[in-house]
N, C-alpha and C positions, 0 to 999 in steps of 0.2 A: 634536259630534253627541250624546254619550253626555248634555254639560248638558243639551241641548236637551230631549232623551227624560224626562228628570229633571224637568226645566222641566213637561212638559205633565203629568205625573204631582201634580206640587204642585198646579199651576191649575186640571184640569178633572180630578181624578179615574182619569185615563186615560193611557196611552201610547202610543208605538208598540209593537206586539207582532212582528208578523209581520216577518221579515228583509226587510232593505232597501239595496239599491245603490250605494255612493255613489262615483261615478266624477269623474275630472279628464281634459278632452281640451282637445284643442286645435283640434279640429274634428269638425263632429256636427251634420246635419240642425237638430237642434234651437238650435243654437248662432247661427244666421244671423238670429235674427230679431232686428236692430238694436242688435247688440253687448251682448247680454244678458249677466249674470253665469252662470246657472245656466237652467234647465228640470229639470220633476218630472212624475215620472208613477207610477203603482199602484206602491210599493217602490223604487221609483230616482229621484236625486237624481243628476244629471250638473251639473258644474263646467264653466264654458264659460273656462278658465285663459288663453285668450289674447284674448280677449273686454275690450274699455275697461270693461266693467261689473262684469266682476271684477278688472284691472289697477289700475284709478283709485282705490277705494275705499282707505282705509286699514286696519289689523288689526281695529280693532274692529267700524266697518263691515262689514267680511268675516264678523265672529262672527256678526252680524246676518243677513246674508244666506243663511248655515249656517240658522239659527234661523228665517228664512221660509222660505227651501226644505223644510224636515225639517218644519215646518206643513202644508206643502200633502202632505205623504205622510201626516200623522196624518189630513188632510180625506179621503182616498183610501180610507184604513184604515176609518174610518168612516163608509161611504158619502154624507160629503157631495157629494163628488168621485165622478167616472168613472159616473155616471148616462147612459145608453143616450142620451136624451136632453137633449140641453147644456141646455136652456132649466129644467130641474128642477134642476140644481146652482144657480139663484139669478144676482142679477147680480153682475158682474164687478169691478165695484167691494167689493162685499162679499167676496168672495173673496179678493182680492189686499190689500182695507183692511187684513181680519185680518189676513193673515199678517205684513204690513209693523207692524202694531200688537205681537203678539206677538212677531216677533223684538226692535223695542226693548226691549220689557217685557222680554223674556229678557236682554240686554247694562245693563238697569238693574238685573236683580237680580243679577248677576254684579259689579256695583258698576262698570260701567264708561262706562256714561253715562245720567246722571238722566232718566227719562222728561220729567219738566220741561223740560229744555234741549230734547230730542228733539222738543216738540209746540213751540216757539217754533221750535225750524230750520223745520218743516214749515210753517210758516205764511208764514212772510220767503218761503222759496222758491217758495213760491207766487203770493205777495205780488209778489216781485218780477217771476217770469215774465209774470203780467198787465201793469206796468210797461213790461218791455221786449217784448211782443206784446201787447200789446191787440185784443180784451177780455182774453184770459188763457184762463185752461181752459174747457172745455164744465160745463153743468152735469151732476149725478149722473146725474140722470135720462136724458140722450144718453151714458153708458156704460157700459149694464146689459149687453150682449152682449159676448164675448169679442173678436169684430173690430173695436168700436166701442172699445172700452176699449184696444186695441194698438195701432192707427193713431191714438190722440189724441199728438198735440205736446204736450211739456210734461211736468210733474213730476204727472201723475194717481197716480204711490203715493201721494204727501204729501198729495192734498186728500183722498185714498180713506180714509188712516189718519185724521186727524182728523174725520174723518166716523165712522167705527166708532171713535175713544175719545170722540166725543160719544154713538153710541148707547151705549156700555157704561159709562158714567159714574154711570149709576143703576142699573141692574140687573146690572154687576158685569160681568167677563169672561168668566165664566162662562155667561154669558148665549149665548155661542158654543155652546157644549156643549149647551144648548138648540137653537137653530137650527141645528145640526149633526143631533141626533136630531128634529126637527121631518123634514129635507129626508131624510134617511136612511129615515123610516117612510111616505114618498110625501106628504107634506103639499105641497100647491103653494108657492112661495115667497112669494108676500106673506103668505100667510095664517102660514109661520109668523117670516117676520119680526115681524110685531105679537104673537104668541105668547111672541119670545122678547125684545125689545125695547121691547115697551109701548105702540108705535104704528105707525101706518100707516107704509106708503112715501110716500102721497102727503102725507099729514101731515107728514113728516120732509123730504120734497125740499122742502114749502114755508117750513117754516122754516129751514132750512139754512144757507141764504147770511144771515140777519141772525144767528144763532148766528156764520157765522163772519166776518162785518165786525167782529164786537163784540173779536174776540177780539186780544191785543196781539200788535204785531210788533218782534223785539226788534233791537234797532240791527245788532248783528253775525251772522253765520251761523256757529255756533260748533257743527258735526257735522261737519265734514271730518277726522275719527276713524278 
């Protein structure tokens, strides 16, 4: 936790300030919702310890999962998150891309697995779900809402994260910390996705899927970390 907090201090300027929770149960309202590793909310970070989503993963993956959960408390802190109204925190995709974006970026700069390797896993796994469920995922567009985006089948962090390290590929990760203070000062969310981003939403869903056909899929799945 303490890298993570160090982590967001290098990248965006910022950290966590405000004390924050961080619990291990083995059962918790929060925990039930399809064997998840963890849930967060304003200051707390609960471990869902008997949960396949924190069980299966391996050490470094778990650092990871530290490093997305302790994200979604920095969005909380700085009112990306916990808006009165869910539809003003933005879609759901965006939300959850970063954070799965940013906890790899945090476990590549701890030298423990290359962002590199991390955007070829995301891709196979995706790759391959389509493969064996055809068509495969929904597009972005069908899971901007927080219900749409939790009842999707399938690996939606992986197309989510490569999605947001295609938006932040030119205007830098930082680019978050932008759309973060966009949503925080009441800006509605497309408006400042394109603010922080460079382009529309509609823009970006239509090129999306030939960015990501293009992209290669590597023979192994080599993140089971």
């Amino acid at each position: 936790m303490q890298f993570g907090a160090a982590f967001f201090l290098s990248t965006f300027g910022r950290t966590i300030t405000k004390p924050t929770t961080v619990s291990g149960v083995l059962s918790a309202p929060g925990c039930s919702q399809g064997g998840a590793a963890a849930f967060t909310g304003a200051g707390a970070v609960t471990f869902c310890v008997g949960n396949p989503g924190w069980q299966q993963p391996g050490p470094i993956s778990r650092q990871k999962i530290a490093i997305h959960e302790l994200f979604h408390v920095w969005q909380f802190e700085y009112k990306w998150l916990g808006n009165a109204n869910p539809t003003a925190n933005g879609a759901t995709w965006i939300i959850e891309g970063s954070a799965e974006l940013v906890g790899y970026l945090g476990i590549d700069a701890k030298g423990l697995l290359p962002i590199a390797t991390t955007r070829g896993c995301v891709v196979k796994e995706v790759t391959d779900f389509a493969k064996q469920q055809p068509p495969g995922l929904p597009a972005l567009s069908q899971v901007e809402s927080a219900q749409q985006f939790q009842t999707t089948v399938g690996p939606i962090y992986s197309l989510s994260l490569t999605a947001m390290d295609q938006l932040t590929s030119n205007s830098g990760i930082a680019s978050l910390k932008v759309y973060t203070d966009q949503i925080a000062g009441g800006v509605e969310w497309h408006t400042a996705f394109q603010t922080a981003f460079g382009t529309s939403t509609s823009a970006f869903y239509n090129q999306f899927p030939t960015y990501y056909n293009g992209l290669p899929i590597p023979a192994q799945y080599l993140c089971r970390v």
